[in-house]
NUSE-885074 format. One record per residue (C-alpha): residue in three letters; residue number from 1; x, y, z. Coordinates in steps of 0.5 Angstrom, whole numbers, plus 2048, in hexadecimal, padded with zeros to 3 digits. Each point is the difference from the previous one (the first is absolute). Example, Ala and Ser with C-alpha at 12.3 -4.5 7.8 and 13.67 -1.06 7.14 Angstrom:
BEGIN
   rest    nr     u     v     w
    Ala     1   819   7F7   810
    Ser     2   802   807   7FE
END
This chain:
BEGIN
   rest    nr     u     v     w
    Unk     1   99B   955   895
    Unk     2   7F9   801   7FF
    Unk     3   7FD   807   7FE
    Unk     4   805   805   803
    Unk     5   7FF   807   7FE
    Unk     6   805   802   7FB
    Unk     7   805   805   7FE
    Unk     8   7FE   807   800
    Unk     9   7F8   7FF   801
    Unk    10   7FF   806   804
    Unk    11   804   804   7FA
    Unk    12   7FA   7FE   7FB
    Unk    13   7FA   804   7FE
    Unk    14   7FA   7FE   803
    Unk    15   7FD   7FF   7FA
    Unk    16   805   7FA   7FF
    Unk    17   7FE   7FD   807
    Unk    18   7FA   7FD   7FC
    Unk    19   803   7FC   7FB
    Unk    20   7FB   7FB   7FE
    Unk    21   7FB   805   801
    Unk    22   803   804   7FA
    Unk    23   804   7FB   7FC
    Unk    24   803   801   7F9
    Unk    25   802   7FC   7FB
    Unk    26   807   800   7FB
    Unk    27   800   803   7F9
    Unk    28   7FF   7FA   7FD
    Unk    29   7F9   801   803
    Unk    30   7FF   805   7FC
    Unk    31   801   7FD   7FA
    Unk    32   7FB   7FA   802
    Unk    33   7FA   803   804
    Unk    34   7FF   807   7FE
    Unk    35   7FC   805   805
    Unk    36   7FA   800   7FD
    Unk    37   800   7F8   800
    Unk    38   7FA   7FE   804
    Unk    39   802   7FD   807
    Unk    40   800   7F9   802
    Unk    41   7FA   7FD   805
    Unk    42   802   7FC   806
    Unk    43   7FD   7F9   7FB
    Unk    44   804   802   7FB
    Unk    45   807   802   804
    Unk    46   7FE   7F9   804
    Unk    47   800   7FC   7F8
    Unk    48   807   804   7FD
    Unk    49   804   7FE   807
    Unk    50   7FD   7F9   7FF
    Unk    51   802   7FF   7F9
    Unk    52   807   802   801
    Unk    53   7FF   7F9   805
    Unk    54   7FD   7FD   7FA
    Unk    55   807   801   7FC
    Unk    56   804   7FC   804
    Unk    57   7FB   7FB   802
    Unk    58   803   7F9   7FD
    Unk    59   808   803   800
    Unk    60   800   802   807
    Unk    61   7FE   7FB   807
    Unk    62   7F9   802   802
    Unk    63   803   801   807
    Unk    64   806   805   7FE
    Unk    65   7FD   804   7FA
    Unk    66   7FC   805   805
    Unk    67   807   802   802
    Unk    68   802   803   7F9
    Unk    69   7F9   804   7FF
    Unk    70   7FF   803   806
    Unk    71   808   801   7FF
    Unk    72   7FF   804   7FA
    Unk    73   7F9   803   802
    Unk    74   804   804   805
    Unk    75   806   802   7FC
    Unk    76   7FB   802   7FA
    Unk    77   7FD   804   807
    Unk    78   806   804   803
    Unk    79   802   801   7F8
    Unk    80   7FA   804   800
    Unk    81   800   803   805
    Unk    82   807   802   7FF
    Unk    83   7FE   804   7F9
    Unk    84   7F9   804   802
    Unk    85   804   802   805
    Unk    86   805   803   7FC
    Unk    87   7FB   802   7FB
    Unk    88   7FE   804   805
    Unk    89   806   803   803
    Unk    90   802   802   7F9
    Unk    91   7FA   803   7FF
    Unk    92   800   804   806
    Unk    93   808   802   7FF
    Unk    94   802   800   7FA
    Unk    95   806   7FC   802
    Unk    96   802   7F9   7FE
    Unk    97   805   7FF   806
    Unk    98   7FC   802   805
    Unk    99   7FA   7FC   7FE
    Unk   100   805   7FA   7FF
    Unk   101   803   802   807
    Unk   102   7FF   7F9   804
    Unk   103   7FE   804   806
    Unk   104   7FB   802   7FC
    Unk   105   7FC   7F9   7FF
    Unk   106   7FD   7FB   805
    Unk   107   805   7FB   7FD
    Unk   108   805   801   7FC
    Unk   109   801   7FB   7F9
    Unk   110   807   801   7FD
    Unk   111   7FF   802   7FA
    Unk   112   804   7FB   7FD
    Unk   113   7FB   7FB   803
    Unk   114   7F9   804   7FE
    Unk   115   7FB   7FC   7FC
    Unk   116   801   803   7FA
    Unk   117   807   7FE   801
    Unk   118   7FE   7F9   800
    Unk   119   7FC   800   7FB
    Unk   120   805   803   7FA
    Unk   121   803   7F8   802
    Unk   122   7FF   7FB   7FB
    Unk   123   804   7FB   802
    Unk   124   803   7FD   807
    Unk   125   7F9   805   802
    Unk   126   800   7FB   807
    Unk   127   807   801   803
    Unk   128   7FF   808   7FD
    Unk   129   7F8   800   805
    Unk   130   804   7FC   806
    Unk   131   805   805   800
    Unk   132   7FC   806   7FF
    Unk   133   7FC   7FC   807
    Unk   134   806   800   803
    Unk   135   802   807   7FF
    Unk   136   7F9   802   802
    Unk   137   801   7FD   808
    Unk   138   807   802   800
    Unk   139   7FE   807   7FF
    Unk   140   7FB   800   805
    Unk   141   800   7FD   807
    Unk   142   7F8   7FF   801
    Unk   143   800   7FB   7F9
    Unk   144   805   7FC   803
    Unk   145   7FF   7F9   7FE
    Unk   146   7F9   802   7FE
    Unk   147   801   7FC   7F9
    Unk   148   802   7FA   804
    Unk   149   804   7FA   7FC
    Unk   150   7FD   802   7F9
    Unk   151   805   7FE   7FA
    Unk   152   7FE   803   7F9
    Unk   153   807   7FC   7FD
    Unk   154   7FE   7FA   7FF
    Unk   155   7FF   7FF   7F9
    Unk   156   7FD   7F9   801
    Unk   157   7FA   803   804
    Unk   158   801   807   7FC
    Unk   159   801   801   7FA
    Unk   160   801   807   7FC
    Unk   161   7F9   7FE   7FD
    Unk   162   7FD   7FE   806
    Unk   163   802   807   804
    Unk   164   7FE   804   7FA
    Unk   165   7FA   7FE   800
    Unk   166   7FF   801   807
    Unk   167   803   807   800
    Unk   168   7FC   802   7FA
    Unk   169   7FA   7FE   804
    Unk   170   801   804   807
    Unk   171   802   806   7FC
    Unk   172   7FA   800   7FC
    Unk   173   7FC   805   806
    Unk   174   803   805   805
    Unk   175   800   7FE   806
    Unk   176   800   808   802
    Unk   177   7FB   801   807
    Unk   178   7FD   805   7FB
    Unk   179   7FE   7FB   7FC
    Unk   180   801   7FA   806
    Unk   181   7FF   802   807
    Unk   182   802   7FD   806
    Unk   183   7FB   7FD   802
    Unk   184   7FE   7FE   7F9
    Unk   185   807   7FC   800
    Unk   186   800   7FE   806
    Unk   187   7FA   7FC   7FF
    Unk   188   802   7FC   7F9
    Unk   189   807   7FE   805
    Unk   190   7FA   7FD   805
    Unk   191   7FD   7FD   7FA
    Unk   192   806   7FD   7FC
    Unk   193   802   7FD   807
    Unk   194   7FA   7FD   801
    Unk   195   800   7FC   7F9
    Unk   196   807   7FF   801
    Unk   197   7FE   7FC   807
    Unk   198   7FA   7FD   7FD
    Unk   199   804   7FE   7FB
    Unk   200   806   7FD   805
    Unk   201   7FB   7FC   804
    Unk   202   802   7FE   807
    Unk   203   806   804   7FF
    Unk   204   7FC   807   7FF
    Unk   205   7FE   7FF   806
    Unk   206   808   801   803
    Unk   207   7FF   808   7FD
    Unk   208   7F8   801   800
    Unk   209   7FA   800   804
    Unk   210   7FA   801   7FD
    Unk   211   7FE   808   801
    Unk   212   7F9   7FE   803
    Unk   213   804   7FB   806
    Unk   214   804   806   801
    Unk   215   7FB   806   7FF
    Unk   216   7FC   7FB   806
    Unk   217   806   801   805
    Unk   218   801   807   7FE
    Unk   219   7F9   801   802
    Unk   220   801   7FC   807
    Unk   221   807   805   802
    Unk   222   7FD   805   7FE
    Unk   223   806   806   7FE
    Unk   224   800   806   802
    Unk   225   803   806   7FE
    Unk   226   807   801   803
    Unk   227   801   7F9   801
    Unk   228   805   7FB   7FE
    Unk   229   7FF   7F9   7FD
    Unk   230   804   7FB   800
    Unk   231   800   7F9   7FB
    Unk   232   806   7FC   803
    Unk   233   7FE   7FB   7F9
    Unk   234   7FF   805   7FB
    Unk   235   800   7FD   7F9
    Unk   236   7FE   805   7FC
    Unk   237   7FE   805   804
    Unk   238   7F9   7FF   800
    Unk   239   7FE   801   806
    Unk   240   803   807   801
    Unk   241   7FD   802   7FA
    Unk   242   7FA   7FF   803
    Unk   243   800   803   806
    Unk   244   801   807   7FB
    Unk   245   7FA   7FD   7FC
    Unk   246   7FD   7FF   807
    Unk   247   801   808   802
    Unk   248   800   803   7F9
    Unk   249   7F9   7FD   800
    Unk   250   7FE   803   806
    Unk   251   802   807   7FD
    Unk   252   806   800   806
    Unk   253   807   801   7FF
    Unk   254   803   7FA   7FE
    Unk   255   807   803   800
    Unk   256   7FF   801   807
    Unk   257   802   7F7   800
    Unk   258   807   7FF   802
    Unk   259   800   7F9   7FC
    Unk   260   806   7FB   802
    Unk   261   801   7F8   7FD
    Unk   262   805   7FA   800
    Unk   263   800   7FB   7FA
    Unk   264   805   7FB   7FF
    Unk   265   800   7FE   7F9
    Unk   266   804   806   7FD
    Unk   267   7FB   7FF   7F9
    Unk   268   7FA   801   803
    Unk   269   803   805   805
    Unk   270   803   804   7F9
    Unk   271   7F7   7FF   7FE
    Unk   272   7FE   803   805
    Unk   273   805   806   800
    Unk   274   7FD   802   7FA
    Unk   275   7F9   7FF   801
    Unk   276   802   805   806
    Unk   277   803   805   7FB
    Unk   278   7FB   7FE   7FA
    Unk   279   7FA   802   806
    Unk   280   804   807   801
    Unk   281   802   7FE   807
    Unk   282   806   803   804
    Unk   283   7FF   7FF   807
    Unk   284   802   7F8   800
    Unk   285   806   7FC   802
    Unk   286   800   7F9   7FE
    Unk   287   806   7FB   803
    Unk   288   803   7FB   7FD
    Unk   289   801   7F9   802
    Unk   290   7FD   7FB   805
    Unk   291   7FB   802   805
    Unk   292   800   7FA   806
    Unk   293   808   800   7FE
    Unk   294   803   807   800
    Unk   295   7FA   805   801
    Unk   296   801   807   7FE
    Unk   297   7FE   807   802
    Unk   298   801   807   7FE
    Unk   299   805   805   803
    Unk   300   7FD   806   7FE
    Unk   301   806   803   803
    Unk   302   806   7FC   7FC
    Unk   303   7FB   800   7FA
    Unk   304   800   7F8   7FF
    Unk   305   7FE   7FA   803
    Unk   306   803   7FC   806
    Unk   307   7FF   7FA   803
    Unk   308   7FA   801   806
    Unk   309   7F9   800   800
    Unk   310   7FC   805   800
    Unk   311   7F9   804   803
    Unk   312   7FB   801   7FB
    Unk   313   7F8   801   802
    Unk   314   7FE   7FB   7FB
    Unk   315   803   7FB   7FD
    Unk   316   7FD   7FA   7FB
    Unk   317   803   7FA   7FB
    Unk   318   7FE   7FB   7FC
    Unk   319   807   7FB   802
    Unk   320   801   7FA   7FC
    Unk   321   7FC   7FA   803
    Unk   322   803   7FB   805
    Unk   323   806   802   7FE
    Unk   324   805   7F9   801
    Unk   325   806   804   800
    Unk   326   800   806   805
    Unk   327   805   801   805
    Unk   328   7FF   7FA   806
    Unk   329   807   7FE   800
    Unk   330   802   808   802
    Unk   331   7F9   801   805
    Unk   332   800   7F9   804
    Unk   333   806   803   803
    Unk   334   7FB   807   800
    Unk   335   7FF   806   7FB
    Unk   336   806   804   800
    Unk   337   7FB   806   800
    Unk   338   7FB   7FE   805
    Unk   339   7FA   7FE   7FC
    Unk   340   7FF   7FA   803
    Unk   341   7FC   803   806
    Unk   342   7FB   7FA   800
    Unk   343   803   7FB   7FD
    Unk   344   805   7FC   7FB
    Unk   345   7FC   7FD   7FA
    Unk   346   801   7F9   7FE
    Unk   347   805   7FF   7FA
    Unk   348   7FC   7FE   7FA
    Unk   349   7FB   806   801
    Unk   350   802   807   800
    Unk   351   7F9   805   802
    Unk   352   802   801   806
    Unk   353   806   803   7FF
    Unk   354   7FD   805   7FB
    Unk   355   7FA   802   805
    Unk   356   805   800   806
    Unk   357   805   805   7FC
    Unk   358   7FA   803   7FE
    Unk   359   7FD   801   807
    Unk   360   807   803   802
    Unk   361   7FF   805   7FB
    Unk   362   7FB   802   802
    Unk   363   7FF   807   805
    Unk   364   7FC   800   806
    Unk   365   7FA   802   7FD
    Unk   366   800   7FD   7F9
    Unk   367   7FD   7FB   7FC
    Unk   368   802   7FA   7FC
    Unk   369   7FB   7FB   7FA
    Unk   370   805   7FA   7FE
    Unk   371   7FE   7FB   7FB
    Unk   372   801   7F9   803
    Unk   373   7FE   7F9   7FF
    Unk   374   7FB   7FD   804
    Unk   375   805   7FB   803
    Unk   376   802   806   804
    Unk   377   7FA   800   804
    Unk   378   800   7F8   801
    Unk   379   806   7FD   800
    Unk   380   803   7FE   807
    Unk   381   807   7FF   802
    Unk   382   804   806   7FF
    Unk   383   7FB   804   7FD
    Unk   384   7FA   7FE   805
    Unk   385   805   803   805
    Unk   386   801   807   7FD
    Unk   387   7F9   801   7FF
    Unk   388   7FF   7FE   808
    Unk   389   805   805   801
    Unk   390   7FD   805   7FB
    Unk   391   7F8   7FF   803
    Unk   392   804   801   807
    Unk   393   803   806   7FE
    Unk   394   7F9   803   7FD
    Unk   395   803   801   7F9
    Unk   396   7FB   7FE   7FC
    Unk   397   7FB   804   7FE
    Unk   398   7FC   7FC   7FA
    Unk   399   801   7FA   7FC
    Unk   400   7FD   801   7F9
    Unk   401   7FE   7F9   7FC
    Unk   402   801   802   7F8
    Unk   403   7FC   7FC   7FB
    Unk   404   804   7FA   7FC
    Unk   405   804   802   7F9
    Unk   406   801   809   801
    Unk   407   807   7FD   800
    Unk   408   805   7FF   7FA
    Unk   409   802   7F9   7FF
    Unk   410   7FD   7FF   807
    Unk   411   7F9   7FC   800
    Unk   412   800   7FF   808
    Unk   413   7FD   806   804
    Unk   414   804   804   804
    Unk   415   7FE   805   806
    Unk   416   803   807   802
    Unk   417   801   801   808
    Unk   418   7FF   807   802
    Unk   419   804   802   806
    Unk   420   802   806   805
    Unk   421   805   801   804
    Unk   422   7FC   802   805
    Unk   423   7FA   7FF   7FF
    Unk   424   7FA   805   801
    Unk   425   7FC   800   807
    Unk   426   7F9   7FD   7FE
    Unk   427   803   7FA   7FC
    Unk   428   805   7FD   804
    Unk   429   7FF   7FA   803
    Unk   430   7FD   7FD   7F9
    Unk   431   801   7FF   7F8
    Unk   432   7FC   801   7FB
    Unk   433   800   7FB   7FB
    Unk   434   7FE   801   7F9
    Unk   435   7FC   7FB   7FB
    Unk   436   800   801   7FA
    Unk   437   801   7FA   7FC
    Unk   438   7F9   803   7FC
    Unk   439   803   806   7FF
    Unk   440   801   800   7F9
    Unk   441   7FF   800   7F9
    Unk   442   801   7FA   7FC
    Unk   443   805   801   7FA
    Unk   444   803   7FB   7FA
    Unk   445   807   7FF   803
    Unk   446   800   805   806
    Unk   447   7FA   802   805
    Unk   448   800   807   802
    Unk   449   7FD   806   805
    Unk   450   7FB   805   7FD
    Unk   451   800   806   805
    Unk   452   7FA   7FE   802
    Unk   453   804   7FA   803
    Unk   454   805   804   802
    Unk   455   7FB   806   804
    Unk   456   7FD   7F9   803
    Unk   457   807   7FD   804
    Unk   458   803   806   801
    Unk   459   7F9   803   803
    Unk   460   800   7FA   805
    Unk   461   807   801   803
    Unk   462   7FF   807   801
    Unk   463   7F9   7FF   803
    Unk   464   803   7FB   804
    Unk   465   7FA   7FC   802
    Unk   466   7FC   7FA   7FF
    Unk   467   7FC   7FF   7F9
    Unk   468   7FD   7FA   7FE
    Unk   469   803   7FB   7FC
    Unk   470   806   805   7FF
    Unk   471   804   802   806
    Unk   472   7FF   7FE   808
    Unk   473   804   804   805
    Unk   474   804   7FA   805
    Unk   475   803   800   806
    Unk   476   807   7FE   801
    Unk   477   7FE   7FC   805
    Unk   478   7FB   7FD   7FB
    Unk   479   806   7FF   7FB
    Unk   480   806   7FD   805
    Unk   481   7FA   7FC   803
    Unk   482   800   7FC   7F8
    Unk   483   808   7FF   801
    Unk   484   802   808   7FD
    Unk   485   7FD   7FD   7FA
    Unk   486   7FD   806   7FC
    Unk   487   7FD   7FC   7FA
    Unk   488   7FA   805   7FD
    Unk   489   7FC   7FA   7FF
    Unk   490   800   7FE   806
    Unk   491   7FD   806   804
    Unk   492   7FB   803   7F9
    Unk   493   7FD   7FD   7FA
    Unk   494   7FD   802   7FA
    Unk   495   7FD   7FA   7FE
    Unk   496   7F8   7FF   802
    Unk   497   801   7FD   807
    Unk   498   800   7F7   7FF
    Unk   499   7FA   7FD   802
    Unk   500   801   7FC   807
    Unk   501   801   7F9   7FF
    Unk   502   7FE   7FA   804
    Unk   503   808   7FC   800
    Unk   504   7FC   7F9   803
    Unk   505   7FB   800   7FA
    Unk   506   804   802   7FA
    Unk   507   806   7FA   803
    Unk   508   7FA   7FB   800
    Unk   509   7FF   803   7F9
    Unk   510   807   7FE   7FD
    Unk   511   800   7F9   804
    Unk   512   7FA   7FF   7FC
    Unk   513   803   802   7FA
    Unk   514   806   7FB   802
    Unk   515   7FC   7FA   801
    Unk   516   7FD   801   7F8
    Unk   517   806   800   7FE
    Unk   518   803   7FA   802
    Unk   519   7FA   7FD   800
    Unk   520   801   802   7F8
    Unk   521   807   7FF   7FF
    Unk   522   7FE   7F8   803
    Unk   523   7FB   7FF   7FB
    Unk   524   805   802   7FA
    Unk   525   805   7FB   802
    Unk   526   7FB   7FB   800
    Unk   527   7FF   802   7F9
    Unk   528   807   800   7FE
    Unk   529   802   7F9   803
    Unk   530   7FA   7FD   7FD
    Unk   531   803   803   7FA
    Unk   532   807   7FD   801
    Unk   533   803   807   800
    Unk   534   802   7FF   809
    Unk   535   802   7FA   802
END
């Protein structure tokens, strides 16, 4: 389960610890990309990955197909990998053996089930690819599962000619590291993520947050080096991604992070294995199955994940909106693990169960940023009452309005709460809230943050203070006195202040305006009876 080190890692040469830093391809590779070929460039790599998609546009559902490329990149991947390596153990020893020594690789790809291998197929090519991804996960535990449920065999999906042509437009660039770096990689997988979301509409939403919402909440937490950071609802990996970014940018030592996640759709949890490796990132334990239900943390001890929550200094999601089936029936009796210290949710929204998990993850001195509907802030009942429980507990530290339409498939806006589980001494006792309603740039289909809007929220909830028409520091007296109510409208506007209205004189207005109209209304049924058209 997860990512566990595997067999004999501590035998293997350091010069093969940083696989995807140094990363070959077959010899087949050789044949098609000579040394002195020019290399891609980032715009160019995004395209070649991108027309493998269009490929298989119109034969595979759109919703299915980003499986099968991000299948065959990773193979297409590990298979070069596996031949530099060997190049250049061959190089340096002169023996054939021991460069093909599985001791000797990062991954071991049996030779029966290297790509050139595949490649000499010309018929059946998908059952020989599906049994060639299968003996790649069976041969190294940290692949388990990686490439999910893709199936190459069925012939009405994919023809001979079809995985042909496919194939043919993979191979024609190395994916070697001298040719493609890590980062380089790594990036084109965020961007075919990104279009495939895009493409998916709402559903995108389920494996992707837009990087600019998840470069704000990045900015808010704030990681430093040596911490752990944990996703409960992870997706892709995106958001730890970032959080390497975010140290990598700041020169600091970004495999210093100890990255940890649940996710519980098995295909996107395969996605974000790969994003992981693609990204050369080793220090990540990712669960299967689902957070509120079973929730998993690792034992670095037995190597694997057991049922439990964890401790983690910051933790951030973007879990599925007012999700309607979320386990109420299990915690209106009580959690099993004791999330529910302030309440359980009502059974049509399930926000409160993520942010509540999320709090019991967090360690004493951590942070957390989730992504929640404003009807979170608002909504009465049982959600009103857990946001009581929450104001008197002092968890809450900010609450930050983000603009309409940032989100896939999703035009209403939504907010990020901010909390800690203790609260620093100067801001307890009251909430930032946040409006950044106008925050944003406007785009064909989707709005989105520059980095100047990014700088801007996220300056606000560091600096803690007020800022006209933007931020306002409330006293939780002030909030519980409004019913615990923590709409961002009622308590900062960004809009120019409303002009004060005389109520008595504008009801006279619109009696007046009353009285034309029925004497109107009188004056055409006259007409229309003389006419003969009423009786």
């Amino acid at each position: 389960m997860g990512m566990v080190e595997e067999v004999n890692r501590a035998n293997r040469p350091s010069r093969h610890t940083d696989w995807l830093l140094s990363s070959p391809t077959l010899a087949y590779g050789r044949r098609t990309m000579g040394v002195g070929m020019k290399k891609l460039t980032q715009t160019e790599l995004e395209r070649h990955l991108w027309g493998a998609a269009d490929i298989l546009r119109g034969t595979v559902d759109a919703g299915d197909y980003k499986q099968y490329i991000f299948g065959l990149l990773f193979y297409k991947r590990l298979c070069d990998v596996w031949a530099e390596e060997y190049d250049a153990l061959l190089a340096e020893t002169g023996d054939r053996d021991e460069a093909a020594d599985p001791d000797e690789h990062r991954f071991h790809i049996p030779p029966e089930h290297r790509w050139e291998a595949v490649r000499q197929q010309s018929t059946l090519i998908g059952q020989r690819l599906n049994n060639a991804l299968a003996a790649v996960e069976d041969a190294n535990l940290r692949l388990r599962g990686v490439f999910g449920s893709v199936d190459f065999a069925n012939q009405d999906r994919f023809s001979d000619a079809l995985l042909e042509k496919l194939l043919a437009h993979f191979e024609k660039h190395r994916l070697r590291n001298v040719d493609v770096p890590a980062d380089m990689l790594g990036d084109a997988y965020l961007y075919l993520i990104k279009m495939f979301a895009e493409g998916a509409g709402k559903k995108g939403g389920e494996f992707y947050t837009p990087r600019s919402i998840v470069r704000l909440m990045i900015e808010i937490i704030e990681p430093r080096p040596g911490m752990s950071v944990y996703d409960p609802t992870c997706g892709s990996a995106g958001m730890l991604l970032e959080a390497v970014q975010y140290l990598k940018d700041r020169g600091e030592n970004a495999r210093s992070l100890s990255l940890y996640g649940q996710e519980k759709n098995f295909a996107t949890w395969g996605i974000a294995e790969i994003n992981l490796f693609l990204h050369d990132v080793d220090d990540a334990f990712i669960a299967k199955g689902d957070t509120i239900l079973s929730p998993k943390r690792y034992d670095p001890k037995a190597r694997e994940f057991v049922e439990g929550i964890g401790a983690y200094d910051r933790v951030l999601a973007n879990p599925p909106f007012s999700e309607k089936v979320w386990g109420y029936e299990i915690w209106q009796n009580g959690d099993p693990f004791g999330r529910d210290e302030y309440g359980c949710p009502p059974k049509g929204y399930g926000d409160l169960a993520f942010v509540q998990h999320m709090l019991a993850s967090l360690k004493d001195g951590g942070v957390l940023a989730v992504v929640v509907p404003h009807g979170v802030l608002f909504r009465g009942g049982a959600e009103g009452r857990i946001r009581e429980a929450m104001l008197a507990a002092d968890v809450i530290e900010a609450v930050v309005g983000l603009a309409p339409n940032l989100f896939y498939g999703a035009g209403i806006p939504a907010a990020l709460l901010i909390c800690h589980k203790k609260k620093p001494t100067d801001r307890r006792g009251k909430v930032l809230i946040v409006n950044g309603d106008a925050t944003y740039t406007p785009g064909k289909a989707q709005n989105f943050l520059t980095d100047d809007h990014i700088a801007t929220l996220a300056d606000a909830v560091h600096g803690f203070a007020d800022i006209n028409k933007l931020a306002r520091l409330v006293p939780v007296e002030e909030i519980a006195a409004n019913g615990h109510n923590l709409n961002i409208s009622r308590y900062v506007q960004t809009s120019a202040d409303a002009e004060a209205v005389d109520v008595a004189a504008e009801v006279a207005k619109l009696q007046d305006l009353i009285a034309k109209r029925n004497e109107a209304e009188a004056v055409m049924y006259g007409h229309l009876k003389r006419l003969g058209y009423v009786g």
